[in-house]
C-alpha positions in Angstrom: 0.0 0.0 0.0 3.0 2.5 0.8 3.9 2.4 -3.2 0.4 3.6 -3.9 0.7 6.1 -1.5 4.4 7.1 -3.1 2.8 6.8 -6.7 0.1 9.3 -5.7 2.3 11.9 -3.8 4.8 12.2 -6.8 1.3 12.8 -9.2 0.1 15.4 -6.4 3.9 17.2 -6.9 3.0 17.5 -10.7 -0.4 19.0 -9.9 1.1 21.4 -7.2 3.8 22.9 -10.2 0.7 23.4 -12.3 1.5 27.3 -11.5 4.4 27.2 -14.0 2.0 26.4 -16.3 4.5 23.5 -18.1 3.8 20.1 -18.8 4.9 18.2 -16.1 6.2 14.5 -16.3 7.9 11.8 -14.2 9.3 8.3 -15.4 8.5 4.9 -13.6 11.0 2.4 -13.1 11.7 -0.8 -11.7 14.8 -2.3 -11.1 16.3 0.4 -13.8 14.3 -0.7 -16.4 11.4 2.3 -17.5 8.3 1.2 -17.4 5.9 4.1 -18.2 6.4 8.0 -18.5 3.8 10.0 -17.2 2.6 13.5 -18.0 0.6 16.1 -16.4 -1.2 18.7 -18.6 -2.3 21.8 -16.3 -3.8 23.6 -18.6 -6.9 20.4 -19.0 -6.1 18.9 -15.8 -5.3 15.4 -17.1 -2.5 12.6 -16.7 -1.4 10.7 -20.1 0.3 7.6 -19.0 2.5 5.9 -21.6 3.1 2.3 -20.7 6.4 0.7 -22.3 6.1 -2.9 -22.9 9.3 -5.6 -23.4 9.3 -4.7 -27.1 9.5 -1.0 -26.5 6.2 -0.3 -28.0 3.9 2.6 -26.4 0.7 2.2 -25.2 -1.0 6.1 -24.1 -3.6 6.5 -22.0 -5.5 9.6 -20.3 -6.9 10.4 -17.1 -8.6 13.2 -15.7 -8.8 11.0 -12.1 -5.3 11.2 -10.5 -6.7 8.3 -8.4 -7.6 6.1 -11.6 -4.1 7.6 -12.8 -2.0 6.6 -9.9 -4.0 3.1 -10.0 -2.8 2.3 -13.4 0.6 3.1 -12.3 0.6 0.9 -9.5 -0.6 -2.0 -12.2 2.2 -1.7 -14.1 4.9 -1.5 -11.5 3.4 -4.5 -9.8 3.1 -6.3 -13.4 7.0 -5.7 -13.4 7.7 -7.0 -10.0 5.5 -10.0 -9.8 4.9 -11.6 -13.3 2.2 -14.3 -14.2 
């Protein structure tokens, strides 16, 4: 639960440097690998996460939820650290 929490508080530090009026974005990682980049867009309001799968292709998707956002995070990283 404490990653959750971690994923959210780095998506709350992109909304609190919406002032500068810049897109914002943070990369995911596990074990040095990049797993998804994530953008914040002040201007709408709205995460874009970009997923990175094992062939390096990119998957986009938006979220005006930074709950729903951090959520999908959280799937990924966990995808990474405990595969099927």
């Amino acid at each position: 639960m404490s990653q959750l929490i971690s994923i959210i508080q780095r998506l709350q530090t992109m909304q609190n440097a919406e002032e500068h009026e810049e897109v914002q974005q943070r990369l995911f990682e596990v074990n040095g690998k990049t797993l998804c980049q994530v953008k914040y867009f002040p201007a709408s309001g709205t995460f874009e996460v970009e997923e990175y799968d094992k062939d390096n292709n990119k998957q986009k998707y938006q979220f005006d939820d930074i709950d729903i956002a951090a959520i999908e995070i959280f799937d990924i990283v966990q995808e990474e650290k405990n595969p099927s």
